[in-house]
N, C-alpha and C positions, 0 to 999 in steps of 0.2 A: 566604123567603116572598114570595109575588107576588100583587098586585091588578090584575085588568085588564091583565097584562105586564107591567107595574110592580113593580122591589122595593119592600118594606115594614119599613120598621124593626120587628123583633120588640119592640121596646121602647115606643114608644109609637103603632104601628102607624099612624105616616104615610108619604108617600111614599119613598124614596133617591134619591138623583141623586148618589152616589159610595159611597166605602168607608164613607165616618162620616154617622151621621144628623144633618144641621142643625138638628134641632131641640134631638134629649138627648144628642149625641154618641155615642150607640154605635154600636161598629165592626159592619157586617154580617158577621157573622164564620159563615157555614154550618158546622156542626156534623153535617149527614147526609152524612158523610163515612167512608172506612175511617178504624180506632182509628190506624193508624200515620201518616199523613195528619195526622189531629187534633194526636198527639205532638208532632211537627213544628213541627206550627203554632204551638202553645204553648211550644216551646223558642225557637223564632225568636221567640216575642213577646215570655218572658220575659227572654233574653238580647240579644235583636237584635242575633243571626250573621247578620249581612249589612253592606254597606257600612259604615255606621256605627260598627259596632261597630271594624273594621278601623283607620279615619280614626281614632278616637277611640285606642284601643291607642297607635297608631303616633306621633299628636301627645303623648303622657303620655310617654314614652322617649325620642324623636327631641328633645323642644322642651321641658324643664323648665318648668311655671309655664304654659307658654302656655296651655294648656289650660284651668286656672282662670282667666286673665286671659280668655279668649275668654265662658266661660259668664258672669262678671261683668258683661263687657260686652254682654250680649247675644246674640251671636250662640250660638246653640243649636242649632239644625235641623240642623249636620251632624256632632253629637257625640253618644256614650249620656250619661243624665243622670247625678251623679255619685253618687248613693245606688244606683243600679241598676249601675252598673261596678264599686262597693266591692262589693256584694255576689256580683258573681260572682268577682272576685277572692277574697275573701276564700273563697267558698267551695271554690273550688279549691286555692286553701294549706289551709287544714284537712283536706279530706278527706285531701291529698299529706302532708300531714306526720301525721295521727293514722295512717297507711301505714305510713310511714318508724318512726312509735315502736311499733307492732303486729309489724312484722317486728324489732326490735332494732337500727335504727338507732341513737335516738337514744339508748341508753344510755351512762351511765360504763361504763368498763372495767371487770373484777371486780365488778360488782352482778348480784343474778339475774336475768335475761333473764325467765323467765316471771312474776315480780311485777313488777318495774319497767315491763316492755313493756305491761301490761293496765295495771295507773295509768295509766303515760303517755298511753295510747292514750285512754282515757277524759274525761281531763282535758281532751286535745288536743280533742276532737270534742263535748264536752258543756258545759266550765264556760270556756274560755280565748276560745270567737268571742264570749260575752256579755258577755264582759267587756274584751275588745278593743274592743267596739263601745262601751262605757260609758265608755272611756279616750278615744276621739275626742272628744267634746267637750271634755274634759280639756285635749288638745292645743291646739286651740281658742279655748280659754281663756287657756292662754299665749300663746299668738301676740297674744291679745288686747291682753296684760299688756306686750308689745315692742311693740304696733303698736296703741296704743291706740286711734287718733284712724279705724282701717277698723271698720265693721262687723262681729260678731262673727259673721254670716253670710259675710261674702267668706273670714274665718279658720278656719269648718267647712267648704269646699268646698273650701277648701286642705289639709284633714286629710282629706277622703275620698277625694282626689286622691297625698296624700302616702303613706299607708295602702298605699293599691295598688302603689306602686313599692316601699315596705316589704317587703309581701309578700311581691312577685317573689324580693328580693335573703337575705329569710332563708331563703326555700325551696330555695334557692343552697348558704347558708351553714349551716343546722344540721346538714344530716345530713354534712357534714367533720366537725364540732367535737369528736366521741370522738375521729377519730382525726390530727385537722389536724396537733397537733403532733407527731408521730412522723413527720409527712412534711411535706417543706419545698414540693414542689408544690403541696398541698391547703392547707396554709397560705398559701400567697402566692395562690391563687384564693380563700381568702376574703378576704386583703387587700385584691387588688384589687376586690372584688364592695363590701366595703364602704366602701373609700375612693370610689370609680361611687357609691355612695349619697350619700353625704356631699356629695360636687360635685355631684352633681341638684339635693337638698336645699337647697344654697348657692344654685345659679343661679336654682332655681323661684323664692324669696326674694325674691332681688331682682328677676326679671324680674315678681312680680305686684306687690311693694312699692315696688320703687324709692326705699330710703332713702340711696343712695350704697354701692357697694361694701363698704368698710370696716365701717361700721356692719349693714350689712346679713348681713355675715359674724360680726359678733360679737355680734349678736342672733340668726343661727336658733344660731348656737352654744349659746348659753347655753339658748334654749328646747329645744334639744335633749337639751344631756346633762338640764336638769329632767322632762323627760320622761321621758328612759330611768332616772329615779332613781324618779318616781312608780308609774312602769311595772312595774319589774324589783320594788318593794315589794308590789306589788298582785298581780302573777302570783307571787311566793313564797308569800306569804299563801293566796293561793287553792289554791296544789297543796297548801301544806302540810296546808290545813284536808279536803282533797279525799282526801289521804291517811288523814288520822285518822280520817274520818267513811264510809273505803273496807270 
C-alpha cells in the first residue's frame, strides 16, 4: 500500500521506511502476488532456507554445544531460533519415518506387514511428535537435576538443540534395526551412527557446562540412559494404548 509514493504499513497505516514497520513491527509483506510466489515466501519465512538456516545446520554437527553456548550468550542474529529448527527437524523425522513404517520398514520379521505397517504408521505421525515434544522438558529437567546451579532455560535450549541431532541419527538407525543383525555391515553403521551421537552428546556437555571432563562425562551419562528409560516407558505405553484403542 502507498500514500503519496510512500509505503504504508497495512497494520497501523503509518509510514515504512524498511521491511518492518517501526512503529507495530510488521513485516511489509505484499500479498498481490502469483499463489506460487506467495508459497515461497511463506516457506522461506517459516523455515528460513536461506543463509541462516545453512550457518545454523552446519554449527549443530560441525561444533557440539556451541550452538546452545552462542544463543545463551547472546549472540543470535546469525542462527534459526531453536523452537523453530526443532520443529523442522522434527518434522522431517516423522514424516521420513511414518514412510519408512507405511512401506514395511520398520517391522519385525514374521508379523503382518498390512496391520503392523498401518499401526505403525499411525502412531509414528499422530500420537509419537506430541509426545516427543512433552518428553523435552523432561530431558530438561534432568540436566536440571546434574546441573543444578544453570538455569532451567539454558537446559531446554540444550534439549531442543540435542533433539535435532537425535533425530538425524535415529532416522539413520531405525529403518537397519529389522534387519541390522543378519548383516554385520548395517550393524556396524549403526554402531558407529550411535556411538557419533554419544560423542556429540559428551562434547556439547561439556563445551556449554564446563564441569571438567570427567564429571561432565558421567553426568550427561547418567542423564542420558534416565532419559532413554523414561522415554522408551512412555512411547511403550503409548503404542500400546494406540494399539488397543486402534
Amino acid at each position: 500500500m502507498y500514500y503519496c509514493g510512500m509505503p504504508v504499513c497495512r497494520n497501523c497505516q503509518l509510514s515504512l521506511d524498511g521491511e518492518y514497520c517501526s512503529t507495530c513491527g510488521q513485516r511489509n509483506l505484499d500479498l498481490d502476488k502469483p499463489i506460487w510466489s506467495l508459497v515461497g515466501a511463506i516457506i522461506s519465512e517459516t523455515f528460513e532456507v536461506d543463509g541462516r538456516a545453512a550457518s545454523t545446520v552446519k554449527t549443530l554437527f560441525r561444533h557440539p554445544g556451541m550452538l546452545t553456548g552462542e544463543f545463551l550468550a547472546g549472540r543470535r542474529a546469525a542462527y534459526s531460533p531453536p523452537v523453530r529448527l526443532y520443529l523442522v527437524f522434527s518434522i522431517v523425522f516423522f514424516l521420513l519415518i511414518t514412510w519408512f513404517a507405511s512401506s514395511g520398514l520398520l517391522r519385525e520379521l514374521g508379523s503382518d506387514l498390512s496391520f503392523d505397517a498401518a499401526v505403525q504408521a499411525r502412531f509414528l505421525s499422530d500420537d509419537l511428535p506430541t509426545l516427543m515434544f512433552l518428553l523435552l522438558p523432561i530431558f530438561a529437567m534432568l540436566m536440571k537435576i546434574a546441573y543444578w546451579k544453570r538455569l532451567y532455560f539454558d537446559h531446554l535450549i540444550f534439549s531442543l538443540h540435542l533433539h535435532c541431532v537425535a533425530y538425524v541419527a535415529l532416522a539413520i538407525m531405525l529403518p537397519l534395526e529389522p534387519v541390522a543383525t543378519r548383516h554385520i555391515i548395517l550393524l556396524l553403521i549403526q554402531v558407529i551412527v550411535f556411538l557419533g551421537f554419544l560423542a556429540h552428546f559428551m562434547i556439547a556437555v561439556h563445551r556449554v557446562y564446563r564441569a571438567g571432563w570427567l564429571a561432565d562425562v558421567i553426568r550427561s551419562a547418567l542423564v542420558l540412559l534416565m532419559y532413554v528409560i523414561v522415554a522408551s516407558v512412555a512411547i511403550e505405553a503409548a503404542s500400546e494404548f494406540a494399539i488397543i484403542t486402534d
